[in-house]
N, C-alpha and C positions, 0 to 999 in steps of 0.2 A: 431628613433621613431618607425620603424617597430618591435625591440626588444622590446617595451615597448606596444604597441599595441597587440604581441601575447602574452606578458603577463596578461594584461587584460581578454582577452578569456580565457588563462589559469584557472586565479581565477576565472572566470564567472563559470567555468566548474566540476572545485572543488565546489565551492557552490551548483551547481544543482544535484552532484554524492554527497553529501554529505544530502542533502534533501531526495534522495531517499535511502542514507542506513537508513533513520531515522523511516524507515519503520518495523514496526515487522518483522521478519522473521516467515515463516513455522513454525506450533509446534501445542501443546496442546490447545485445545480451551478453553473457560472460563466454558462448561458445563461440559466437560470431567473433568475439574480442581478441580471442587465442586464434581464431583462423588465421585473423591479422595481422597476428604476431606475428606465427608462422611464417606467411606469406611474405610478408615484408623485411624481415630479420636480415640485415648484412654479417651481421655477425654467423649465422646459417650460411650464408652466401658464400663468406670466405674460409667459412670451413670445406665447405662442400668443393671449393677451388684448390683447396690444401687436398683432399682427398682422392681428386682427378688425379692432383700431380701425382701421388704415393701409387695413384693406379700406372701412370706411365713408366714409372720407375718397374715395374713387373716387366710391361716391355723392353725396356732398357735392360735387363738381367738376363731377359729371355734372346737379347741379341750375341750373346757373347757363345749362344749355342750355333748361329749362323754362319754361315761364310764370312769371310768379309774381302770384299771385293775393290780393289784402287785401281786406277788408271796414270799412266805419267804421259802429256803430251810433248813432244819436245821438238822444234827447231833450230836448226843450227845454220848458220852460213860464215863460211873460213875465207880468209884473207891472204894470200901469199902472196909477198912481194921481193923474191930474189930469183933475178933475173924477167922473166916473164911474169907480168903480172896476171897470176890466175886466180878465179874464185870459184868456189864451190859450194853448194849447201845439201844439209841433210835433214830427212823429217822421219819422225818416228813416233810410233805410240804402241805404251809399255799398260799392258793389261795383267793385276797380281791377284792371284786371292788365297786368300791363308780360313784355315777351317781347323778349328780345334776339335780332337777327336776325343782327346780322356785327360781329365785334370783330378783324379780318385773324387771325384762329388765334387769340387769347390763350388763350380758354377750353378750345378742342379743347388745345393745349400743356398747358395745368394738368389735363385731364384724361390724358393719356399721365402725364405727372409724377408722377401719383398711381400709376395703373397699375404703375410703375418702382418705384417705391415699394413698392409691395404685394412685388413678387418680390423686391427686396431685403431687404426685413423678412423673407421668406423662406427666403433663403442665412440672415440673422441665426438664424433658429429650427431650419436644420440644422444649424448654428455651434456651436448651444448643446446639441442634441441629441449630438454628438461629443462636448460636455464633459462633460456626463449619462454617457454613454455609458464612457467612458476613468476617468470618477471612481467608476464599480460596479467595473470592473476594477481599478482600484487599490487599492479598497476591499477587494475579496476577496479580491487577493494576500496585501496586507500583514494579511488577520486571518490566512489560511492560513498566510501564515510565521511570525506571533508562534505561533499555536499550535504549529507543529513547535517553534519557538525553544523554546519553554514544557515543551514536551514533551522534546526534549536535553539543556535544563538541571536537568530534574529527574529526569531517567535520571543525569547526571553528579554530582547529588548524594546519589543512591544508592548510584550506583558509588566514589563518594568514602570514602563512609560505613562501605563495605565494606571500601577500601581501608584505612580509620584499625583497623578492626577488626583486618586483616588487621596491619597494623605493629605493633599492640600484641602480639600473638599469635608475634610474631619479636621483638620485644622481651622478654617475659616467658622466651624460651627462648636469648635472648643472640645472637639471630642480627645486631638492628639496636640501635642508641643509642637516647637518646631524643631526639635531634636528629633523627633520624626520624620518629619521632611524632610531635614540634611541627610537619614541615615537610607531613604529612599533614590536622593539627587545621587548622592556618593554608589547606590549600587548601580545606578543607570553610566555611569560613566565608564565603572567598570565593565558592564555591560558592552556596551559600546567597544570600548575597545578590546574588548574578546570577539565581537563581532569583526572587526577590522583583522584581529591575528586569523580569523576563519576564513576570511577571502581571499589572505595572502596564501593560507595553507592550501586552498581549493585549487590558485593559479597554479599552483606548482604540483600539485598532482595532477593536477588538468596535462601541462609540460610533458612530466613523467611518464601519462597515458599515451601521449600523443611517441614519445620515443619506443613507447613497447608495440606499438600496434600500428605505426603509421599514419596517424590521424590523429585532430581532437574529435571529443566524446561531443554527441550531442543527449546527451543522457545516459544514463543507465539504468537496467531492468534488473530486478530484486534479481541475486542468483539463483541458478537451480539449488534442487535439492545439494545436500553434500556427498562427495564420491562416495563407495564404499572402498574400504581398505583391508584390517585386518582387524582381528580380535584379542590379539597380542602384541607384546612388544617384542617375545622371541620368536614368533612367526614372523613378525618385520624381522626381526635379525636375519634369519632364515634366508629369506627372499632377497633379501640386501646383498649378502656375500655368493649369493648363488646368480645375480640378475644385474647389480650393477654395472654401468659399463667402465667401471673403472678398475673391476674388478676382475671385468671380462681382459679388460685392456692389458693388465697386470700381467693376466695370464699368457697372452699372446706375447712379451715383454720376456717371459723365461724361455718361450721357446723358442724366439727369434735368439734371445744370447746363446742358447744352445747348439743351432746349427753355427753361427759363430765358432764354436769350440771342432766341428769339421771342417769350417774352411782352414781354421788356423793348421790343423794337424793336413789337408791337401799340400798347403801353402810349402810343408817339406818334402815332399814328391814330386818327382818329374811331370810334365807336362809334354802333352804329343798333339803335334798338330801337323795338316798335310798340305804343301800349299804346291800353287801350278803359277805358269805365268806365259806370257806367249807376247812377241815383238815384233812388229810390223812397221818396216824401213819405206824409204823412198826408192830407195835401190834395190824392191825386190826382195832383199836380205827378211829372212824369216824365222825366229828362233821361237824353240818352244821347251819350258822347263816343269819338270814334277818331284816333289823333294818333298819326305819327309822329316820332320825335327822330331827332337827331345830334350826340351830344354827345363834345367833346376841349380837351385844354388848348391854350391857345395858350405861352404862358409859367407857368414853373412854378421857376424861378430856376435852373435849370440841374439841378434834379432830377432829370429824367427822361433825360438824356444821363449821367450819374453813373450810375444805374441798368443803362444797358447796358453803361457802361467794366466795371460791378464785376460784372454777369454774365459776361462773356467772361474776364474775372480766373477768376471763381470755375470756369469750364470750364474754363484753366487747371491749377489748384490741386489741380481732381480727377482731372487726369491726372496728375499728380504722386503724387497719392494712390495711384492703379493703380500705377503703378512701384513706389513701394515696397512695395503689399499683393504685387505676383509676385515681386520681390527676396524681401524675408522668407519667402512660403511658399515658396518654393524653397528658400532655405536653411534653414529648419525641415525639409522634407521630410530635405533631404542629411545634415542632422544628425542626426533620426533614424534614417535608413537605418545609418549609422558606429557609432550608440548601440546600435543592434539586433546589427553584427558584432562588436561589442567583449562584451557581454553572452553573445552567444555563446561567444567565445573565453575569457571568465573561466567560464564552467557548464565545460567542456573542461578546464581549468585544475583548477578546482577537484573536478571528479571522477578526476583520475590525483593531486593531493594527497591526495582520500579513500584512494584505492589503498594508495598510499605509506605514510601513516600508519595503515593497519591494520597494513600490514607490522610496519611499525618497531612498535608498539604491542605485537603479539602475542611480537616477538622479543625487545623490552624486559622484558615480563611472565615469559617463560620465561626470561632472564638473570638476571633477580633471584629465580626461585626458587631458580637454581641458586648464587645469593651471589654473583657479580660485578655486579650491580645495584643502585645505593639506592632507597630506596621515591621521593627526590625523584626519579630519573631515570622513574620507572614515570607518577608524578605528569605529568611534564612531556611526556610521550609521547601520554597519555590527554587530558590539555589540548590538544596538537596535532589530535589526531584529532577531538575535540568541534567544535574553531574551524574545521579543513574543512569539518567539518559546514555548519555553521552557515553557511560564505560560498558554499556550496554552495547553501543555502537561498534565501540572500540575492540570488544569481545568476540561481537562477529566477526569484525575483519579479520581478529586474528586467526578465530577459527577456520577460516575460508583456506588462509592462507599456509596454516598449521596444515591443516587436512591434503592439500598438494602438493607439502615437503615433506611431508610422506611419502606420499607414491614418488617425489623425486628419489628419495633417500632409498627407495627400494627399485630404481631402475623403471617404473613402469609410468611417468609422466612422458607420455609420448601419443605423440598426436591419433595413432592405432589405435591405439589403446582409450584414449577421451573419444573416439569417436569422430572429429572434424570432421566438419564438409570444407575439405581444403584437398587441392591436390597433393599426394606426398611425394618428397624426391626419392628416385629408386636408383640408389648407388650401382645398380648391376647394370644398369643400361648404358653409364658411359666406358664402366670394364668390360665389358663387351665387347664392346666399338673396338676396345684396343686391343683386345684377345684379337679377335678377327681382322684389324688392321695390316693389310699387306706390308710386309718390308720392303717397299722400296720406296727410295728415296728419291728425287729430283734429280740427284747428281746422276744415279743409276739408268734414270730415264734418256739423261743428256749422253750415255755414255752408250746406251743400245744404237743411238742415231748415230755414231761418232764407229761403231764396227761396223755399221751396216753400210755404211760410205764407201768403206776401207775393202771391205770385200765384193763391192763393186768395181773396186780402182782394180 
């Protein structure tokens, strides 16, 4: 009995050294983990590339208010051969430039357009920063809970282990059958291979960590506390349809198709522009011209009336669009919000289940020393108290992760806003660049050295 009594403590001991490897280890914290994300994210990357472009397109809109300037070089050399053979050559260059003066708005319209443009591509790159953002978070839950998982199940199959030790040891002394012992073998193997399904689950959130953040984990540290959010589900509403950026994006979306509906009604107006041009021969010969246009279609087969039907459609279409981008994040928000009290109320749940199944566990343990207990009943007690465990685990995760699609669902998962010590990208530094970027071009430059020659010759 005293061989069977120190095995008791034994497993007692395994169970408690088994509870505390279930512990994180040291490592990366959850804020350092989303810096990572941040920082590393190609997906950020090639938004933020997408968004340049949609910035240069402003310049390109804004050149159509500029001169525009062309040069023609030309040599010639003539051949005549009746009677005396003579030749002759001639060199010239042909400098044009045409300047639109008034197109009733079109162009100023295409340039807001663009502008709208840029802040939407905008919302889109804080859109995608939330997803960055929400998928470090993910990512480190679920390595953090395969680890704990990993670390229960191989506490349980120690304690199993112990357990089969322990039945043979009542076995050999006539206390249990051997219908005991198989029902001990049989749960250690299952054991076993829930341990082996925990390591595979671990490699691959391991994977998963390493694709959100750049790196694998060399641990990880309990999270902080949980953000705070809202108090309601219609305040999440609230915040959603008024914050989102899809919402935002939506909106910039009606009033880009809107100027659409001026350029379509310019597009049947004349256009006036003022152009010069000035020619400089080899022979001296010097001509120089100033012309103003006015140039519009008269008929164009019903074109340009189709053009405006399908603009004021398509303003339409993207109010339409709004409606349903404030429908949706509004009910994303409310959903989340529901998802976040339920995840709650299962961690609650599942921590007075933890309660319980110690209970029952330790008084099962002590009835079967005393022989009114089978080793299956100790078995099935210790099973209970593991899978607590474990949806305990499970609970947090969700909640971690419930609680940040929240704030995604309301627009405010963004690195400002969490706080990072990361550096952030500032869209306005490379609009800038291109507000202030000089128009001119290479060719323009090649074409200042190419008069200044000429009016030396």
């Amino acid at each position: 009995m005293n061989r069977v009594f120190i095995n008791r403590l034994t497993v007692l001991f395994a169970f408690v050294s088994g509870l505390a490897m279930a512990l994180p280890a040291q490592g990366e914290n959850l804020s350092d983990a989303l810096a990572n994300a941040y920082r590393h994210s190609d997906l950020l990357n090639q938004n933020r590339a997408l968004l340049r472009s949609a910035d240069e397109d402003v310049l390109i809109a804004y050149s159509a208010l500029r001169p525009v300037i062309t040069y023609t070089a030309r040599s010639r050399l003539v051949y005549a051969r009746s009677g005396l053979n003579t030749n002759s050559s001639n060199h010239s260059v042909n400098v044009d430039l045409r300047w639109l003066i008034w197109d009733y708005g079109s162009t100023k319209a295409q340039i807001e357009a663009q502008k709208l443009t840029v802040l939407a591509t905008r919302q889109s790159l804080i859109d995608i920063e939330q997803r960055v953002l929400l998928g470090g978070v993910q990512a480190y839950m679920q390595y953090r809970q395969a680890a704990d998982v990993l670390a229960l199940r191989s506490s349980n199959v120690r304690l199993i282990r112990q357990e089969l030790q322990a039945a043979n040891d009542r076995f050999d002394v006539g206390e249990i059958t051997r219908t005991d012992v198989a029902f001990a073998q049989s749960r250690l193997a299952s054991a076993q291979a829930a341990e082996v399904s925990a390591q595979g689950t671990l490699a691959e959130a391991r994977e998963g960590y390493k694709v959100a953040t750049g790196h694998y984990p060399s641990g990880v540290m309990n999270p902080p506390k949980l953000p705070v959010t809202v108090s309601s589900a219609e305040q999440a509403r609230a915040i959603a349809v008024r914050n989102h950026p899809e919402v935002i994006a939506a909106q910039h979306a009606v009033a880009i198709a809107e100027l659409g509906i001026v350029q379509a009604e310019a597009s049947m107006m004349p256009r006036f522009t003022v152009g010069a041009g000035a020619t400089k021969a080899s022979n001296a010969t010097t001509s120089n011209t100033l012309d103003v246009t006015m140039t519009g279609t008269l008929y164009k087969g019903g074109e340009l009336s189709a053009r405006y039907n399908k603009a004021k459609l398509n303003v339409e279409a993207k109010r339409y669009a709004l409606n349903i981008a404030v429908l949706n994040m509004g009910q994303s928000a409310v959903n989340a919000y529901n998802n976040l009290q339920v995840q709650r109320a299962q961690i609650e749940s599942a921590s007075q289940q933890i309660r319980a199944s110690t209970v029952a566990y330790r008084g099962v343990k002590e009835e079967a020393t005393l022989g009114s207990r089978t080793t299956l009943d100790v078995l099935d007690a210790e099973q209970e108290l593991l899978d607590s465990r474990t949806n305990l685990l499970v609970s947090e995760t969700q909640q971690y992760v419930a609680a940040y699609s929240l704030m995604a669902s309301m627009g405010v998962l963004t690195v400002k806003k969490l706080g990072l010590n990361v550096v952030t990208y500032d869209p306005n530094d490379y609009y800038n660049s291109v507000k202030s970027r000089k128009p001119i071009s290479v060719q323009g430059t090649q074409l200042d050295r190419v008069l200044k020659r000429l009016q030396k010759n």
